[in-house]
C-alpha positions as CSV (number, residue, x, y, z in Angstrom):
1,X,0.0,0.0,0.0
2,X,1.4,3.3,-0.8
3,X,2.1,6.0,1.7
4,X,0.2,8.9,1.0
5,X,2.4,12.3,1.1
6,X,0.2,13.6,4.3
7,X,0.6,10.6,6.1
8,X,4.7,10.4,4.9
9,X,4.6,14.3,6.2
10,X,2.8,13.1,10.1
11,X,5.2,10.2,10.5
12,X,8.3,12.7,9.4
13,X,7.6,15.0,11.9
14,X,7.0,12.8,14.9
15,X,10.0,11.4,13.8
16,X,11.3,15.0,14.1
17,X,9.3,15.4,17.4
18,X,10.8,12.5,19.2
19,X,14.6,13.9,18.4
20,X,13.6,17.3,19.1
21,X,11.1,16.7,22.8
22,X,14.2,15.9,25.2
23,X,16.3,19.7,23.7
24,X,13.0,20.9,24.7
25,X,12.2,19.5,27.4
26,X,15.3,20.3,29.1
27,X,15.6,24.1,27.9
28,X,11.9,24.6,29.0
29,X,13.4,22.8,32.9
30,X,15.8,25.2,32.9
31,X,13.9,28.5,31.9
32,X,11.1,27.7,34.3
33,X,13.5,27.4,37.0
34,X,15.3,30.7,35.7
35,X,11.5,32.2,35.5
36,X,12.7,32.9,32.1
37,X,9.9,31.3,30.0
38,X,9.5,34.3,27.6
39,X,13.3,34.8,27.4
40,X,14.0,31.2,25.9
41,X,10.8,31.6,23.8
42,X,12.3,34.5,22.0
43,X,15.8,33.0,21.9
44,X,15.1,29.7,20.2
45,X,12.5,31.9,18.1
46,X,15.6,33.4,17.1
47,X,17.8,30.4,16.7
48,X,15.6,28.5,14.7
49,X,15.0,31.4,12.7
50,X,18.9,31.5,11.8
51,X,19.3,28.5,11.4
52,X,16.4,27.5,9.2
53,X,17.3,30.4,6.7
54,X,17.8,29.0,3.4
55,X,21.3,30.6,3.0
56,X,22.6,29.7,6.1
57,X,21.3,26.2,5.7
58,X,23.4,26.3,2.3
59,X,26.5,27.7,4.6
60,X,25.7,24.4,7.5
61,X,25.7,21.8,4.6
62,X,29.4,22.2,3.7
63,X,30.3,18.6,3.9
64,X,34.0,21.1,4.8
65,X,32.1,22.8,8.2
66,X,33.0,21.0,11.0
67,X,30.1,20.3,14.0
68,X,32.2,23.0,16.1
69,X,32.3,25.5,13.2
70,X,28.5,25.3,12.4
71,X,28.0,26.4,15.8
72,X,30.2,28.9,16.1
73,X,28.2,30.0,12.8
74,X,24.9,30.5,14.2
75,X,26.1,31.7,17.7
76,X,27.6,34.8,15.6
77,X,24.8,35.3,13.4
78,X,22.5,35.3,16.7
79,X,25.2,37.9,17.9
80,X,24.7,39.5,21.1
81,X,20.7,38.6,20.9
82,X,22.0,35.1,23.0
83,X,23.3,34.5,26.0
84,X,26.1,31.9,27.3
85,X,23.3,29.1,27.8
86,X,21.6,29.7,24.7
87,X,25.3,29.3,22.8
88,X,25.9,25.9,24.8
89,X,22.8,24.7,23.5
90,X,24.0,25.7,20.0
91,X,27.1,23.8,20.2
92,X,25.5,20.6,22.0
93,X,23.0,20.3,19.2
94,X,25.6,20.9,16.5
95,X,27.7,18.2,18.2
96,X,25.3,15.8,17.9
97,X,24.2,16.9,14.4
98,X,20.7,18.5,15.8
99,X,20.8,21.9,14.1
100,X,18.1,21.1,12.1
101,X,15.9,20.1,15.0
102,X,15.9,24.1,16.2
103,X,12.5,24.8,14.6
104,X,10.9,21.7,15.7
105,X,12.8,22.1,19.5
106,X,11.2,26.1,19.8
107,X,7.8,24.4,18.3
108,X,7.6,21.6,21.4
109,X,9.4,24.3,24.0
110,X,6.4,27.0,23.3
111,X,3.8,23.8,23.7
112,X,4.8,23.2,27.2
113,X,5.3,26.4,28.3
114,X,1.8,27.3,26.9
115,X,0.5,24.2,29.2
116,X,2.5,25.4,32.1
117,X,0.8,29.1,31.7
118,X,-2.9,27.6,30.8
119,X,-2.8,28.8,27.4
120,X,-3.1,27.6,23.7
121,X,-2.6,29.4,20.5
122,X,-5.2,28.5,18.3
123,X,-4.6,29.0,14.9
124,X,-7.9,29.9,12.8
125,X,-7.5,29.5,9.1
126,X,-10.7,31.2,7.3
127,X,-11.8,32.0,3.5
128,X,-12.5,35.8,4.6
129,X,-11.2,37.6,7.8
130,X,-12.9,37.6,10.7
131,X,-14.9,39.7,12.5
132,X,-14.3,41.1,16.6
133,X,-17.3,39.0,17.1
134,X,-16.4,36.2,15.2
135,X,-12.9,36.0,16.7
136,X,-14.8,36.3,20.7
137,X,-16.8,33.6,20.0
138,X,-14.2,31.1,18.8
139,X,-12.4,32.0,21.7
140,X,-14.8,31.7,24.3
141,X,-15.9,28.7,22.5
142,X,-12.5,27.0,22.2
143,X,-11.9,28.3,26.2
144,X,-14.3,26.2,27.4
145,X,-14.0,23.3,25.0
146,X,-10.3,23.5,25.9
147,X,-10.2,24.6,29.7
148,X,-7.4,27.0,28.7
149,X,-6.9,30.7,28.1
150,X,-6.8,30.8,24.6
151,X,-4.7,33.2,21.6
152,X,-6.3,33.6,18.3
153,X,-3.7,33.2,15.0
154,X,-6.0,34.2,12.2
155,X,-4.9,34.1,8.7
156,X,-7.3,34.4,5.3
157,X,-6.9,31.3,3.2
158,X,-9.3,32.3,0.4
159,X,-9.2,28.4,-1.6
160,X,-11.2,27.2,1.2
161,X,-14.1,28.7,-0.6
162,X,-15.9,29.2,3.0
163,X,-16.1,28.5,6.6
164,X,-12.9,28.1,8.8
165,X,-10.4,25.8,9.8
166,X,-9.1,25.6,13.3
167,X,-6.2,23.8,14.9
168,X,-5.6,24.2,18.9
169,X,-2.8,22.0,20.1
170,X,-4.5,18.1,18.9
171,X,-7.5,19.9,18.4
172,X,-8.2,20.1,14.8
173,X,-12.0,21.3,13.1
174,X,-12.5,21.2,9.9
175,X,-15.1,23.6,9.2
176,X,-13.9,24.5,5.5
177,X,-16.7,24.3,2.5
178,X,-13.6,22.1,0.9
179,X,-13.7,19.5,3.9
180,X,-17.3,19.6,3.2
181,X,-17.9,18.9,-0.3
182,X,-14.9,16.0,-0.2
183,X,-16.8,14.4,2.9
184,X,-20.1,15.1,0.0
185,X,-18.0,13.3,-2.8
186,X,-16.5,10.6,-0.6
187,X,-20.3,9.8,0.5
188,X,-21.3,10.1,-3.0
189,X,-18.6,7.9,-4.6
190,X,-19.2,4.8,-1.4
């Protein structure tokens, strides 16, 4: 049976996931000990940012760099933006070839501390913007469906042709006129 491209995509990035949660884990350990939960969220924002940048992604693949040297790449890129811990965690992950994990790492780090601080972001994909009271009552909605404070991310996605789609942490709801007329066709065609 072939391996569709969406379900090649999920099993890549829990494969990503399980390299990344430990990095995360332990930085999120540390800043909540610190009380520095923002501070690390804006410093691996910033790492990952680096580090995922197409150019210096060109620059870390030089079969020539050496683990040491891609480290000391992004720790001066991320100039004085970093601190001492935040550079040690640059060169542990380079050591053991985890660069690439940086995106995936700030990713799992920002989902525990939102579950330490009660909060979700909830991203809300719709085919038109969104009104105030559109946006209230997803959040109040979502709030008690979730039992968390919740953060709006709305973005305009005009192929979905209508209605919304929502992801909060697991939560996913499909509420697209797309999702609807494939669920139509899929009834149609069985």
């Amino acid at each position: 049976m072939a391996m569709t491209d969406s379900t090649q995509d999920d099993e890549t990035q829990q494969g990503e996931a399980s390299l990344a949660r430990p990095y995360a884990r332990a930085v999120f350990e540390l800043a909540r000990q610190q009380g520095q939960l923002q501070q690390w969220s804006e410093k691996l924002a910033l790492m990952a940012a680096i580090a995922g940048n197409p150019t210096m992604q060109m620059l870390l693949d030089n079969p020539r760099l050496t683990r040491a040297g891609a480290a000391d790449l992004v720790i001066t890129a991320c100039g004085s933006d970093i601190d001492d811990q935040a550079a040690n965690l640059l060169r542990m992950l380079a050591e053991n070839g985890r660069l690439d994990q940086l995106s995936m790492i700030a990713s799992l780090y920002s989902t525990l501390r939102d579950e330490a601080e009660g909060t979700v972001d909830a991203q809300v994909i719709s085919a038109t913007p969104l009104s105030d009271a559109q946006k209230s009552a997803i959040t109040e909605a979502l709030k008690k469906r979730l039992g968390r404070d919740v953060q709006l991310i709305c973005s305009v996605n005009e192929d979905l042709v209508g209605g919304a789609v929502i992801r909060a942490g697991d939560l996913v709801i499909d509420g697209s006129a797309v999702e609807h007329l494939r669920q139509l066709s899929s009834a149609l065609v069985h």
